[in-house]
mmCIF file of the N, C-alpha and C atoms, coordinates in Angstrom:
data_MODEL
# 
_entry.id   MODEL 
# 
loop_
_atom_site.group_PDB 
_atom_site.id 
_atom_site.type_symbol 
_atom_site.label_atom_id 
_atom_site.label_alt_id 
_atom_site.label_comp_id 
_atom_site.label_asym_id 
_atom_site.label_entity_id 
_atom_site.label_seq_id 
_atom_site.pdbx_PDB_ins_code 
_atom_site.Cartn_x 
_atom_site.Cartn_y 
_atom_site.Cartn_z 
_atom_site.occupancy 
_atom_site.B_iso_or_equiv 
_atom_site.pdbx_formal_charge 
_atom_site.auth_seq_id 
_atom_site.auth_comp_id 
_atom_site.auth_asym_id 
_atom_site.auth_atom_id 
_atom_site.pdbx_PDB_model_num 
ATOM 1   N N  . UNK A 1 1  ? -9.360  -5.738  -15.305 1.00 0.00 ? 1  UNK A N  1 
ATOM 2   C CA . UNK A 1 1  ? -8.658  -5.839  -16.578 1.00 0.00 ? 1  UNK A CA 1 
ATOM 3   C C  . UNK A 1 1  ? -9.232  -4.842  -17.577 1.00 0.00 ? 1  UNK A C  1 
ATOM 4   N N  . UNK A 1 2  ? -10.563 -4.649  -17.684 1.00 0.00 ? 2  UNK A N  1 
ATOM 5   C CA . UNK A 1 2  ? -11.325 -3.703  -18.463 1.00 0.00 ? 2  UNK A CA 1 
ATOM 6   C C  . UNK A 1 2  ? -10.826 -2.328  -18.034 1.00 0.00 ? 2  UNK A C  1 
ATOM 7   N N  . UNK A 1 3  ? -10.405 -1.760  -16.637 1.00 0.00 ? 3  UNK A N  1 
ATOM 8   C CA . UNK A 1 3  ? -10.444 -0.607  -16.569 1.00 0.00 ? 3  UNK A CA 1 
ATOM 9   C C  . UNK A 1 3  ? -8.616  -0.120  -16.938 1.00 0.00 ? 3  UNK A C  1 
ATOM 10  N N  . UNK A 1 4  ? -7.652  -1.305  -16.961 1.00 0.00 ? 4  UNK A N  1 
ATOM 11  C CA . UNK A 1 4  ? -6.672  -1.159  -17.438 1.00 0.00 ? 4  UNK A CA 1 
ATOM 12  C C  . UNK A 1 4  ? -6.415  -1.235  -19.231 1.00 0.00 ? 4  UNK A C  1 
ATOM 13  N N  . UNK A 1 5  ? -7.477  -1.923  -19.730 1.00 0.00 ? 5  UNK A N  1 
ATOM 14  C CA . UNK A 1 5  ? -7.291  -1.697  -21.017 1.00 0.00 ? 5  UNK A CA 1 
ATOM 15  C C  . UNK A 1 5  ? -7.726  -0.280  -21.563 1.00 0.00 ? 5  UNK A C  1 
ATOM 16  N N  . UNK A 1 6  ? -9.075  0.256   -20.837 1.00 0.00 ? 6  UNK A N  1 
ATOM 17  C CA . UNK A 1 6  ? -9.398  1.263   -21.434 1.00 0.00 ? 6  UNK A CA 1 
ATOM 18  C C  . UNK A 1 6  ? -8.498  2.636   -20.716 1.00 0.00 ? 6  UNK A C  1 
ATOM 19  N N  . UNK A 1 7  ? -7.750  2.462   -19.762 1.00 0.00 ? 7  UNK A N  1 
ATOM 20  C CA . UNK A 1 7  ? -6.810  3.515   -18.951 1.00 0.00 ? 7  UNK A CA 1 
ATOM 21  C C  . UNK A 1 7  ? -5.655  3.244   -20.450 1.00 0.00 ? 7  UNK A C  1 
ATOM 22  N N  . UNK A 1 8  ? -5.670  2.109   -20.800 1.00 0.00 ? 8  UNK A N  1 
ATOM 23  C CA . UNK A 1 8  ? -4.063  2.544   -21.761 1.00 0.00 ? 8  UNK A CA 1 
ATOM 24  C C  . UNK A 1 8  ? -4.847  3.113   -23.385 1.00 0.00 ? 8  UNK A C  1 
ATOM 25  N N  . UNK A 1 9  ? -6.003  2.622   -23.671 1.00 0.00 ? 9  UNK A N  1 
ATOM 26  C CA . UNK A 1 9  ? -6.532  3.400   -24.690 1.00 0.00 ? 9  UNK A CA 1 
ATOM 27  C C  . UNK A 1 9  ? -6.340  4.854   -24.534 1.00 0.00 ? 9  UNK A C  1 
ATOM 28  N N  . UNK A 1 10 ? -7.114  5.325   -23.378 1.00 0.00 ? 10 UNK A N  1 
ATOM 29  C CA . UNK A 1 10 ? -7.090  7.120   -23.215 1.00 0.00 ? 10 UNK A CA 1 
ATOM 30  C C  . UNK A 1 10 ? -5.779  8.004   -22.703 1.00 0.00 ? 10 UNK A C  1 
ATOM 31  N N  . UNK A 1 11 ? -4.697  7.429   -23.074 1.00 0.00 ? 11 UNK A N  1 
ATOM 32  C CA . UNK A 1 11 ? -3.431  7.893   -22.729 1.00 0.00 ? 11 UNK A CA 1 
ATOM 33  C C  . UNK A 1 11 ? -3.037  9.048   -23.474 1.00 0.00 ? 11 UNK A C  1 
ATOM 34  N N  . UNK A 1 12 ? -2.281  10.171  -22.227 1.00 0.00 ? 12 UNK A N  1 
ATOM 35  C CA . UNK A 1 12 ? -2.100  10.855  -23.322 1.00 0.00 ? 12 UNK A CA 1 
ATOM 36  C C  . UNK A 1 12 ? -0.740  10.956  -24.241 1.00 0.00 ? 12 UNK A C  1 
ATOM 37  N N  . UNK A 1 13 ? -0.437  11.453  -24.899 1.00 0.00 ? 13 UNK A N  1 
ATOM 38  C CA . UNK A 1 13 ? 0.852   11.384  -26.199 1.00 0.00 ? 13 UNK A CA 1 
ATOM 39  C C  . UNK A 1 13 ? 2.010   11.044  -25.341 1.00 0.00 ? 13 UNK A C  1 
ATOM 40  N N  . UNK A 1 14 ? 2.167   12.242  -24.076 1.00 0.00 ? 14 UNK A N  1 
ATOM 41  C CA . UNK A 1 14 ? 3.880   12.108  -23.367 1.00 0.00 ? 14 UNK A CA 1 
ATOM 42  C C  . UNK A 1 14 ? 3.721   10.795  -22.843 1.00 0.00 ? 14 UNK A C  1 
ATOM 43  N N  . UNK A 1 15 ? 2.850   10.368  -21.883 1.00 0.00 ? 15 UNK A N  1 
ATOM 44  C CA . UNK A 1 15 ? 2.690   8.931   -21.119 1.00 0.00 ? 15 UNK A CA 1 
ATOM 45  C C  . UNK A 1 15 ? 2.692   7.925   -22.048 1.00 0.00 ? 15 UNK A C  1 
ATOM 46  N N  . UNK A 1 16 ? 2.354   7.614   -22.983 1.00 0.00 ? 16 UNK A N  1 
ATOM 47  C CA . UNK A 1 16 ? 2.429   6.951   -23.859 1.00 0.00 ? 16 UNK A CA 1 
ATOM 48  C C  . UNK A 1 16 ? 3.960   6.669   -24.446 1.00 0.00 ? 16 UNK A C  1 
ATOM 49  N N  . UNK A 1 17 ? 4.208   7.926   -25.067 1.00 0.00 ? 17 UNK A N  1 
ATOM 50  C CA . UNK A 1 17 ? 5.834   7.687   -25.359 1.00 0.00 ? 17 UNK A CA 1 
ATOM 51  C C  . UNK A 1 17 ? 6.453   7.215   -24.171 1.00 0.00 ? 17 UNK A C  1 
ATOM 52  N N  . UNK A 1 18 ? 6.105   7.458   -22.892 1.00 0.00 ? 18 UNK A N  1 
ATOM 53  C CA . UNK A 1 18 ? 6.991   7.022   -22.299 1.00 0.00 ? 18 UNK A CA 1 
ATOM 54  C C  . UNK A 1 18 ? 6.800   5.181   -21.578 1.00 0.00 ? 18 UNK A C  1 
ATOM 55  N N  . UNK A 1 19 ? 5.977   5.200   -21.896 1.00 0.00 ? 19 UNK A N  1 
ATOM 56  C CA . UNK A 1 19 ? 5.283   3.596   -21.121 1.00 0.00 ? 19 UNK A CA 1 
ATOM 57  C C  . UNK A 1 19 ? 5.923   2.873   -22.641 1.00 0.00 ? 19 UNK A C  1 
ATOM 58  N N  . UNK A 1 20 ? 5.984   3.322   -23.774 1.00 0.00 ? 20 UNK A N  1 
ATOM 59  C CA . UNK A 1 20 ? 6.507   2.572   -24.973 1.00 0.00 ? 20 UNK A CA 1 
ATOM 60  C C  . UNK A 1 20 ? 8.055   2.339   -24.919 1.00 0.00 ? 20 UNK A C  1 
ATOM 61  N N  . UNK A 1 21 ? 8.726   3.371   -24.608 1.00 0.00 ? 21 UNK A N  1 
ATOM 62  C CA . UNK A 1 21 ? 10.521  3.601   -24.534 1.00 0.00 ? 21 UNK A CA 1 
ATOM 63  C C  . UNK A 1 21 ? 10.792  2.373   -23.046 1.00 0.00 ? 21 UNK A C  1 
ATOM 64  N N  . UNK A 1 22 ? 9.362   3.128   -22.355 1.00 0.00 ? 22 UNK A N  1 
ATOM 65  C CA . UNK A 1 22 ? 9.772   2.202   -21.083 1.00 0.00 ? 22 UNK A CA 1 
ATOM 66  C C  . UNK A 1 22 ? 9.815   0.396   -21.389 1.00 0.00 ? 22 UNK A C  1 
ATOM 67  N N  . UNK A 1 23 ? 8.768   0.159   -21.886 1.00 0.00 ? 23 UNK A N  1 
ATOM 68  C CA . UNK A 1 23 ? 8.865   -1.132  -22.539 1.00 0.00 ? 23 UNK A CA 1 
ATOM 69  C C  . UNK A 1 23 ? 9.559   -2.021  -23.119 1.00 0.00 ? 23 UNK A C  1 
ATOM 70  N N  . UNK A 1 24 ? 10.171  -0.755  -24.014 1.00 0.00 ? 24 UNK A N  1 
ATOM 71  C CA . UNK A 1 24 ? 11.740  -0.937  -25.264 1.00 0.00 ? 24 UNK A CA 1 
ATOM 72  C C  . UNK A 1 24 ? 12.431  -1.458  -24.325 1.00 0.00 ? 24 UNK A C  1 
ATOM 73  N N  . UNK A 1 25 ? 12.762  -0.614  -23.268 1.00 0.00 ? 25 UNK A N  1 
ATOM 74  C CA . UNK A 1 25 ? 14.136  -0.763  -22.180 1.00 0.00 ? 25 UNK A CA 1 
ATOM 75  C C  . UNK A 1 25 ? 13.692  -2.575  -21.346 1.00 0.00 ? 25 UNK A C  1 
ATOM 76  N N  . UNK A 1 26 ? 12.781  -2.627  -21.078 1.00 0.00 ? 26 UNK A N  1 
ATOM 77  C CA . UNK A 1 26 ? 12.221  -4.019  -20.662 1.00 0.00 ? 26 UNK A CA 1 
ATOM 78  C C  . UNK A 1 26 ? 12.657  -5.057  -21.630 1.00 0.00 ? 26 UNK A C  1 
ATOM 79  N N  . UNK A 1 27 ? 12.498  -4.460  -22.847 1.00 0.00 ? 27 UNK A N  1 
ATOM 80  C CA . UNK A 1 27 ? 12.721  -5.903  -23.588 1.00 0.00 ? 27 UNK A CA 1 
ATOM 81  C C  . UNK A 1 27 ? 13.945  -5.603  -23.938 1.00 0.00 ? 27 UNK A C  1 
ATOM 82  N N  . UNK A 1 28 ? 14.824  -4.981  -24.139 1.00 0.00 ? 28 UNK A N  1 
ATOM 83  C CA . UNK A 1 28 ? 16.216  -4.863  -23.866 1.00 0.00 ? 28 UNK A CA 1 
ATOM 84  C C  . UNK A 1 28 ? 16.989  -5.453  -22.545 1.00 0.00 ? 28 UNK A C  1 
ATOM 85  N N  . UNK A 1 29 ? 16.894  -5.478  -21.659 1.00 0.00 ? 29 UNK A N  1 
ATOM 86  C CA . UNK A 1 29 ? 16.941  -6.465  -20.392 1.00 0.00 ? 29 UNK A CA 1 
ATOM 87  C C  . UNK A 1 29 ? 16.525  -7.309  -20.161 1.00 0.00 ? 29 UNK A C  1 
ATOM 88  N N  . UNK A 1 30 ? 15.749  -7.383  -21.043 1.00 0.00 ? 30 UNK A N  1 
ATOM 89  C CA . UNK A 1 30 ? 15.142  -9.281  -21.323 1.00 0.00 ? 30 UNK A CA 1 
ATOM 90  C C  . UNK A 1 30 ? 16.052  -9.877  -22.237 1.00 0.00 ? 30 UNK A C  1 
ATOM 91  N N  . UNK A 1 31 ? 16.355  -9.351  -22.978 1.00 0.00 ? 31 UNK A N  1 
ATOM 92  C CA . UNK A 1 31 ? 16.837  -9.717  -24.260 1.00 0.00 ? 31 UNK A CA 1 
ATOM 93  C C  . UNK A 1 31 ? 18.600  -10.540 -23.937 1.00 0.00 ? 31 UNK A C  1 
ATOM 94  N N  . UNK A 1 32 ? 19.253  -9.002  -22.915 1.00 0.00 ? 32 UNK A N  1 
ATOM 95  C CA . UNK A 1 32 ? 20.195  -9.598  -22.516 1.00 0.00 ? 32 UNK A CA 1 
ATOM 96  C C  . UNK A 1 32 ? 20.212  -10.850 -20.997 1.00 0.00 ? 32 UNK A C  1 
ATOM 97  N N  . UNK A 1 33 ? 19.333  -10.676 -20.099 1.00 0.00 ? 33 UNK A N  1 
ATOM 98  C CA . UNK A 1 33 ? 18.578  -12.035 -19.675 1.00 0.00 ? 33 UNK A CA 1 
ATOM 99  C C  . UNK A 1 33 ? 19.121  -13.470 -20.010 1.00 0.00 ? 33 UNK A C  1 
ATOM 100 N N  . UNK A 1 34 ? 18.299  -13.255 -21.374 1.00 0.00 ? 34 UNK A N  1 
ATOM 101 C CA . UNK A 1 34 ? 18.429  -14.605 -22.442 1.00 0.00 ? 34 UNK A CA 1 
ATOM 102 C C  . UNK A 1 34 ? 19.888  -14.809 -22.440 1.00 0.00 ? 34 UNK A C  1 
ATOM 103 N N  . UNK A 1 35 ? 20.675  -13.866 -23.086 1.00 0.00 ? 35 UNK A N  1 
ATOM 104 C CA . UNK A 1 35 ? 22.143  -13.786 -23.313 1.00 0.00 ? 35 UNK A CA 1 
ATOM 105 C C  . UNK A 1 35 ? 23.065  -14.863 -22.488 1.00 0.00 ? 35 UNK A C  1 
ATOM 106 N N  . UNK A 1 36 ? 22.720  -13.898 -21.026 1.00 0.00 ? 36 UNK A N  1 
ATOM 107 C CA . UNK A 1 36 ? 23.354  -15.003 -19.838 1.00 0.00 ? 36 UNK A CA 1 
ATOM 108 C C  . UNK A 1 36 ? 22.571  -16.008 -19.778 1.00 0.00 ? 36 UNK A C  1 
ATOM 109 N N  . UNK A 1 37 ? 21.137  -16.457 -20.119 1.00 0.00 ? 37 UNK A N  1 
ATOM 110 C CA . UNK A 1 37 ? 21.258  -17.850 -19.726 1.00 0.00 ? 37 UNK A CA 1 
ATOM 111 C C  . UNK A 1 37 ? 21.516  -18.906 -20.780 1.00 0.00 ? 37 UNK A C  1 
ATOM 112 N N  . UNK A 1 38 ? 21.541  -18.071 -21.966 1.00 0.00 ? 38 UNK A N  1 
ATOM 113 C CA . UNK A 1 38 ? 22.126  -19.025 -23.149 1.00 0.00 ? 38 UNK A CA 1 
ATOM 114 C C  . UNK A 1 38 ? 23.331  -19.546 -23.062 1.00 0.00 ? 38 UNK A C  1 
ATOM 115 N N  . UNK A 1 39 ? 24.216  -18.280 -22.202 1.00 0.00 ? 39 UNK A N  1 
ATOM 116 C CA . UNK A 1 39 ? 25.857  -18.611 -21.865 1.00 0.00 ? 39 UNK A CA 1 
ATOM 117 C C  . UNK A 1 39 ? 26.052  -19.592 -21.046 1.00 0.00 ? 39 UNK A C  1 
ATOM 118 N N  . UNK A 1 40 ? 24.706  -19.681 -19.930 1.00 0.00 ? 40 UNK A N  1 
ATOM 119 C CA . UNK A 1 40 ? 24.880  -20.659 -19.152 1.00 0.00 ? 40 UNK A CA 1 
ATOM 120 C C  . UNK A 1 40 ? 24.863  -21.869 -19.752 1.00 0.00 ? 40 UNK A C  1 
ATOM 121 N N  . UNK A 1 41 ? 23.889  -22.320 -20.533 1.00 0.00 ? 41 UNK A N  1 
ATOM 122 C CA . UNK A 1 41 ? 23.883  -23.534 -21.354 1.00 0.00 ? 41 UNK A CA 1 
ATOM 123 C C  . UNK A 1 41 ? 25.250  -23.984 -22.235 1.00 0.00 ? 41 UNK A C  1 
ATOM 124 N N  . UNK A 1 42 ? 25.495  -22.885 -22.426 1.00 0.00 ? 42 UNK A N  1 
ATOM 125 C CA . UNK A 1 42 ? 26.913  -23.340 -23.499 1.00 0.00 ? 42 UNK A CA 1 
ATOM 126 C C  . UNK A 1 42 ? 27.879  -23.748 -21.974 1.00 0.00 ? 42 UNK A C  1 
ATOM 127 N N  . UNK A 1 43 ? 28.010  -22.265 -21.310 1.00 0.00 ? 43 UNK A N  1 
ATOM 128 C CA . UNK A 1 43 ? 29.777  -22.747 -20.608 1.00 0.00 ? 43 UNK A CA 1 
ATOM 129 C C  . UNK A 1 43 ? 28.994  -23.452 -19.335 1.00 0.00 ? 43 UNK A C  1 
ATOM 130 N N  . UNK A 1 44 ? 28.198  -23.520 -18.767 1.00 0.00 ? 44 UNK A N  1 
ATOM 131 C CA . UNK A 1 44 ? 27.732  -24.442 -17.191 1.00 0.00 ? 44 UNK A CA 1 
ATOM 132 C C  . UNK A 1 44 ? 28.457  -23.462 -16.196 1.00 0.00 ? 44 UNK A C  1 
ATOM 133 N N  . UNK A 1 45 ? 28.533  -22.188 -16.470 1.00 0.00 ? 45 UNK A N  1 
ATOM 134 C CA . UNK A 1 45 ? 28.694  -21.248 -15.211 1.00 0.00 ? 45 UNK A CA 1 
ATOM 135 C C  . UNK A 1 45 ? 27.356  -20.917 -14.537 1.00 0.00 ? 45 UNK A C  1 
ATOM 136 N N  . UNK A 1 46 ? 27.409  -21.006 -13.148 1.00 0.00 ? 46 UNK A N  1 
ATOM 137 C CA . UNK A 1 46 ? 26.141  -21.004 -12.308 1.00 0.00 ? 46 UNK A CA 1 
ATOM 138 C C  . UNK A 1 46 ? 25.920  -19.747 -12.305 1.00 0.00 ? 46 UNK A C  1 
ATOM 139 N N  . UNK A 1 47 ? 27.355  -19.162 -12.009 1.00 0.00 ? 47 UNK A N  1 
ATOM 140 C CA . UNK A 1 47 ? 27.069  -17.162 -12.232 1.00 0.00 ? 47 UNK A CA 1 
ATOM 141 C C  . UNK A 1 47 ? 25.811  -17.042 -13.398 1.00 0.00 ? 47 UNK A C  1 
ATOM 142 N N  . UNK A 1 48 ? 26.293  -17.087 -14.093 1.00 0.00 ? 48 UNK A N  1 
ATOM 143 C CA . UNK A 1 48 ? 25.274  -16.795 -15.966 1.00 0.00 ? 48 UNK A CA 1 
ATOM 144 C C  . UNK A 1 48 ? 23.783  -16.975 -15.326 1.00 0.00 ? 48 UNK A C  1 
ATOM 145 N N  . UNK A 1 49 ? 23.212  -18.020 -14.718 1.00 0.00 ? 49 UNK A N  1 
ATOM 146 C CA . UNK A 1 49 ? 22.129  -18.891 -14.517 1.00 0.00 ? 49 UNK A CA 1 
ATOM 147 C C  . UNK A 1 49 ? 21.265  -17.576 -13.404 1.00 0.00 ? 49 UNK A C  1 
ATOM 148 N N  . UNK A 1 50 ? 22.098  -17.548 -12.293 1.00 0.00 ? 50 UNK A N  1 
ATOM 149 C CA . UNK A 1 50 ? 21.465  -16.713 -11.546 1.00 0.00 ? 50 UNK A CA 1 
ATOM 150 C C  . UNK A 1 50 ? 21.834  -15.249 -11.985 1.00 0.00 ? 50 UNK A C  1 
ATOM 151 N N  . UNK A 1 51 ? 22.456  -14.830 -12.726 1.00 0.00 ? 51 UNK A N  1 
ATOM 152 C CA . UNK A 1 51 ? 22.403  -13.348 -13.173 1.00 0.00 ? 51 UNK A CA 1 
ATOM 153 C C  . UNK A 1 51 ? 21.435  -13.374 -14.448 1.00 0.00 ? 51 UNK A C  1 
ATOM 154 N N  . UNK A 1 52 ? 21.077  -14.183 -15.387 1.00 0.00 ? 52 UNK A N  1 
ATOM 155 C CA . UNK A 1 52 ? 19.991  -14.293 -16.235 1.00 0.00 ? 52 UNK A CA 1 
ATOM 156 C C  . UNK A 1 52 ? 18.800  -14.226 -15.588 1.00 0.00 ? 52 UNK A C  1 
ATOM 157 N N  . UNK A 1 53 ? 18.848  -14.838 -14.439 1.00 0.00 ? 53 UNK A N  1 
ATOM 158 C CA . UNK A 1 53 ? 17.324  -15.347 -13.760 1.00 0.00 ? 53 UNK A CA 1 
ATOM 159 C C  . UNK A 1 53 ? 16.787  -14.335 -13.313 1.00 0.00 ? 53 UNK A C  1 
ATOM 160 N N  . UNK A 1 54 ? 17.913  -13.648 -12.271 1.00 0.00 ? 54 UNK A N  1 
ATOM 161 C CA . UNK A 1 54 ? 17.750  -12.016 -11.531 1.00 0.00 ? 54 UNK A CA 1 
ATOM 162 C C  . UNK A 1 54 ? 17.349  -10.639 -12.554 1.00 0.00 ? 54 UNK A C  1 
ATOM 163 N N  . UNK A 1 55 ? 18.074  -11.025 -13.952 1.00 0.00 ? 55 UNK A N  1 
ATOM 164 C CA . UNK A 1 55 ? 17.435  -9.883  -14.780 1.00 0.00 ? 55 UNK A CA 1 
ATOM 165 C C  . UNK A 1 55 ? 16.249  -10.357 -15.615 1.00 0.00 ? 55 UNK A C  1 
ATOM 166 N N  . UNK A 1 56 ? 15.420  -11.597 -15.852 1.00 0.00 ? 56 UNK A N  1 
ATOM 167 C CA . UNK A 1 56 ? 14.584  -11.289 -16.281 1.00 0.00 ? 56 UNK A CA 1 
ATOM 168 C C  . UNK A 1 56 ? 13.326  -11.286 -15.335 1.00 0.00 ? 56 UNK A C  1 
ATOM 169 N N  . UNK A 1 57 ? 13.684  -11.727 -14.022 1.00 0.00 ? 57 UNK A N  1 
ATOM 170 C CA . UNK A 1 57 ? 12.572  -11.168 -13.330 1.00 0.00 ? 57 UNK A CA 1 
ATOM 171 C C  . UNK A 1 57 ? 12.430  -9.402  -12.880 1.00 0.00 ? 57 UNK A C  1 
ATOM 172 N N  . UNK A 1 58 ? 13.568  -9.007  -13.381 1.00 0.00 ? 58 UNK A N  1 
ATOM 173 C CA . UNK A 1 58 ? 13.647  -7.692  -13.249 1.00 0.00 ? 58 UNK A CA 1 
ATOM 174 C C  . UNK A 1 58 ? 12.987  -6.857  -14.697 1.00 0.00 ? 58 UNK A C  1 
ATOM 175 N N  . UNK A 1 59 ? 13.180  -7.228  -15.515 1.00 0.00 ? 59 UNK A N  1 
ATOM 176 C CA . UNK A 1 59 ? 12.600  -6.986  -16.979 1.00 0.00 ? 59 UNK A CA 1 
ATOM 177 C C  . UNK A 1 59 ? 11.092  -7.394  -16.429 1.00 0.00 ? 59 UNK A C  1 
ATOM 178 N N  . UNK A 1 60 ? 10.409  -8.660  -16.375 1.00 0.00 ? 60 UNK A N  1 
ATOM 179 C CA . UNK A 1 60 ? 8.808   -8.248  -16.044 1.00 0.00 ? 60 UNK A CA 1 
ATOM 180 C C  . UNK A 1 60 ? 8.052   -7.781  -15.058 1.00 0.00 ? 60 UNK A C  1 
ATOM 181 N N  . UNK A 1 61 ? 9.418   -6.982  -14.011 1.00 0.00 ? 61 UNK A N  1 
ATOM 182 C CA . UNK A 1 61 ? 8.982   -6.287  -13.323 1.00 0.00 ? 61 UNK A CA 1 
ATOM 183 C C  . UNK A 1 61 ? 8.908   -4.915  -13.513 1.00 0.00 ? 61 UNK A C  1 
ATOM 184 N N  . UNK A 1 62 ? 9.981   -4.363  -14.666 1.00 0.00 ? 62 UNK A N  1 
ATOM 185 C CA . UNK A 1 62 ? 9.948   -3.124  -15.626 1.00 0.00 ? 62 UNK A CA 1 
ATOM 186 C C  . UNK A 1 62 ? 8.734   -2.727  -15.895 1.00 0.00 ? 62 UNK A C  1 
ATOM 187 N N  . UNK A 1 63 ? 8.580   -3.754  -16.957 1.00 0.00 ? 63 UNK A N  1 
ATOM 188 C CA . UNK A 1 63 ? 7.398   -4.254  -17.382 1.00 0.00 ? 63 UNK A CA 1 
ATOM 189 C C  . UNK A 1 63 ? 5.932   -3.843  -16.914 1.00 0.00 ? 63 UNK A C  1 
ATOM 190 N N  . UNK A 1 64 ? 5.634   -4.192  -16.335 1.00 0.00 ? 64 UNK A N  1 
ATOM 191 C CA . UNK A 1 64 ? 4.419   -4.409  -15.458 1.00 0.00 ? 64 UNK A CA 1 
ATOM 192 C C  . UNK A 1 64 ? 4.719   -2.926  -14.879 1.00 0.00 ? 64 UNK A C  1 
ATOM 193 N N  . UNK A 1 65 ? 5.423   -1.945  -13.848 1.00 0.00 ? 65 UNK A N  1 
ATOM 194 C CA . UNK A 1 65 ? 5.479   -1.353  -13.075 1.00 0.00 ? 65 UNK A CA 1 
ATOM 195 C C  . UNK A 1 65 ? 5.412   -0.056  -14.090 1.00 0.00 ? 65 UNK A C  1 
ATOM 196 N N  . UNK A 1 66 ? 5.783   -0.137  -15.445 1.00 0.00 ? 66 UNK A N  1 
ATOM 197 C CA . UNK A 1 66 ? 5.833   1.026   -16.433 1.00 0.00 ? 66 UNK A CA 1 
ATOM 198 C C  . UNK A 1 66 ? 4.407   1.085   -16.714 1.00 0.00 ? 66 UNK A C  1 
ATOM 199 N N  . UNK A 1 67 ? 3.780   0.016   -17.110 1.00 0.00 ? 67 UNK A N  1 
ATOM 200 C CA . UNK A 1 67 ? 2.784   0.047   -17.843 1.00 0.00 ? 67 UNK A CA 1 
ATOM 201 C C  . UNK A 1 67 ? 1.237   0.732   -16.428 1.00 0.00 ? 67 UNK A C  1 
ATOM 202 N N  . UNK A 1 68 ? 1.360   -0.247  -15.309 1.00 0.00 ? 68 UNK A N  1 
ATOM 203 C CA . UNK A 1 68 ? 0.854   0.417   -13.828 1.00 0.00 ? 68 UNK A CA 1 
ATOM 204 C C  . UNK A 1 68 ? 0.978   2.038   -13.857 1.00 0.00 ? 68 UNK A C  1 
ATOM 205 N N  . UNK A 1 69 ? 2.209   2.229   -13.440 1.00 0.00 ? 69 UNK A N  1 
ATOM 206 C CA . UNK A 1 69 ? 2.295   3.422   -12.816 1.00 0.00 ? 69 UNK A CA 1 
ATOM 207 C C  . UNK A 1 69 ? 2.348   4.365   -14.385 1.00 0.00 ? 69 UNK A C  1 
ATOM 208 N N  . UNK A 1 70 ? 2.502   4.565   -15.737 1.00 0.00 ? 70 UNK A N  1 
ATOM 209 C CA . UNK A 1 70 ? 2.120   4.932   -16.761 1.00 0.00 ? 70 UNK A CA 1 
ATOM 210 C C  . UNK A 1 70 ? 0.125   5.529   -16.521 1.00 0.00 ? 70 UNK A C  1 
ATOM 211 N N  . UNK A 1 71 ? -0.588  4.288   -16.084 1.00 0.00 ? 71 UNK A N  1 
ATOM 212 C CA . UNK A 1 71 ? -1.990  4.894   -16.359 1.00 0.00 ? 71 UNK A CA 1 
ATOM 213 C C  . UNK A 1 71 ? -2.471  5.579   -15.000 1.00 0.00 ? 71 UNK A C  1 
ATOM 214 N N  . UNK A 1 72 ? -1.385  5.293   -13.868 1.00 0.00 ? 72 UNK A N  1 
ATOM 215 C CA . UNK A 1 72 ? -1.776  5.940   -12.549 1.00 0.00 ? 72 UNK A CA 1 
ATOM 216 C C  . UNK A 1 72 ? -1.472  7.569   -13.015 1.00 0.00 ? 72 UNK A C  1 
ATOM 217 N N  . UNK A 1 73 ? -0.105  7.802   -13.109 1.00 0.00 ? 73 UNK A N  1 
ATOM 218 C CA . UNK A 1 73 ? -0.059  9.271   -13.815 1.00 0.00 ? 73 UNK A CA 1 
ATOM 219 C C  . UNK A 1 73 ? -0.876  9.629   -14.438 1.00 0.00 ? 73 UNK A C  1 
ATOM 220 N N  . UNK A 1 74 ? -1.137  9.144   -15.456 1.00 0.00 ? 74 UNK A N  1 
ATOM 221 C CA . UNK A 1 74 ? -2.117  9.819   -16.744 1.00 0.00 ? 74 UNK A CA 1 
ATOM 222 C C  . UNK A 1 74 ? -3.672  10.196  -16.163 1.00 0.00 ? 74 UNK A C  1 
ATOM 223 N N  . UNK A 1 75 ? -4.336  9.077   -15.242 1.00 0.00 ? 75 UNK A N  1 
ATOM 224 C CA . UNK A 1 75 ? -5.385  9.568   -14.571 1.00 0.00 ? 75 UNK A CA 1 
ATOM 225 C C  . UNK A 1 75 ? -5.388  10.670  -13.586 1.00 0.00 ? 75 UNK A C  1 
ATOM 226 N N  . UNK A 1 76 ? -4.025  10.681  -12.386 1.00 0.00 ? 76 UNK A N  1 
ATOM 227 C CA . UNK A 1 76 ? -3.898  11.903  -11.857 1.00 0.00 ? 76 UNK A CA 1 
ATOM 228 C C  . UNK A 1 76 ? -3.731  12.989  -12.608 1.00 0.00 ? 76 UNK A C  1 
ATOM 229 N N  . UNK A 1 77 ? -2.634  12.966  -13.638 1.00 0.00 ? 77 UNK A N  1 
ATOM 230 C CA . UNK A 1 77 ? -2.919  14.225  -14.698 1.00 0.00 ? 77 UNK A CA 1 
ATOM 231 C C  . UNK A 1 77 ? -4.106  14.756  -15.159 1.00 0.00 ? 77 UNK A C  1 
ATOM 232 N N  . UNK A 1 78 ? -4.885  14.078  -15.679 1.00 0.00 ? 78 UNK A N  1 
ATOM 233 C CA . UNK A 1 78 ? -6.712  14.042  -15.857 1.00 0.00 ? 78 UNK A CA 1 
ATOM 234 C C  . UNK A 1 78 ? -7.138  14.540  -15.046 1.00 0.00 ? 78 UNK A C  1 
ATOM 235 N N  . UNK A 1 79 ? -7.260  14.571  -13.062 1.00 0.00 ? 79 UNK A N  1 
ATOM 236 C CA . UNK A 1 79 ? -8.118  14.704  -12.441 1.00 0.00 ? 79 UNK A CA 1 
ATOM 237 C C  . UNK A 1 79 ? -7.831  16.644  -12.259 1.00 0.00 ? 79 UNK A C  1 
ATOM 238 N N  . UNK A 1 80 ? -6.596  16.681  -12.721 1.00 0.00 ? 80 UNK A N  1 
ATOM 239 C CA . UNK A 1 80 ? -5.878  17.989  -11.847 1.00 0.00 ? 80 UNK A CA 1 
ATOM 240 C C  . UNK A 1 80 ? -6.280  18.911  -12.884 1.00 0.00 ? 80 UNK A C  1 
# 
């Protein structure tokens, strides 16, 4: 956990902007997520339920895989 906090401290400017936009877009697909499963609650369509469910495990998989592969680049950039 220490070597991922201090990998996102020493980031450089482009990786950064982009692990941030990447993030944006995560919580934008989270956001709509919610949408369908709020719809589900109102109308009781099962569609809504499992297409909410499928995108927000896809949003903290954004998530997670931006922020990962964000400090893997930035260290290979570093080594080269």
């Amino acid at each position: 956990m220490q070597k991922i906090y201090s990998g996102l401290k020493n980031l450089d400017k482009v990786t950064y902007k982009i692990i941030k936009y990447g993030l944006l877009f995560s919580t934008f697909v989270g956001l709509i997520a919610t949408t369908f499963l709020c719809s589900y609650i109102i109308l009781g369509v099962t569609f809504f339920y499992y297409l909410g469910i499928t995108l927000i495990k896809e949003s903290f998989f954004l998530a997670v895989e931006f922020i990962i592969c964000g400090i893997i680049v930035d260290s290979i950039k570093k080594q080269t």
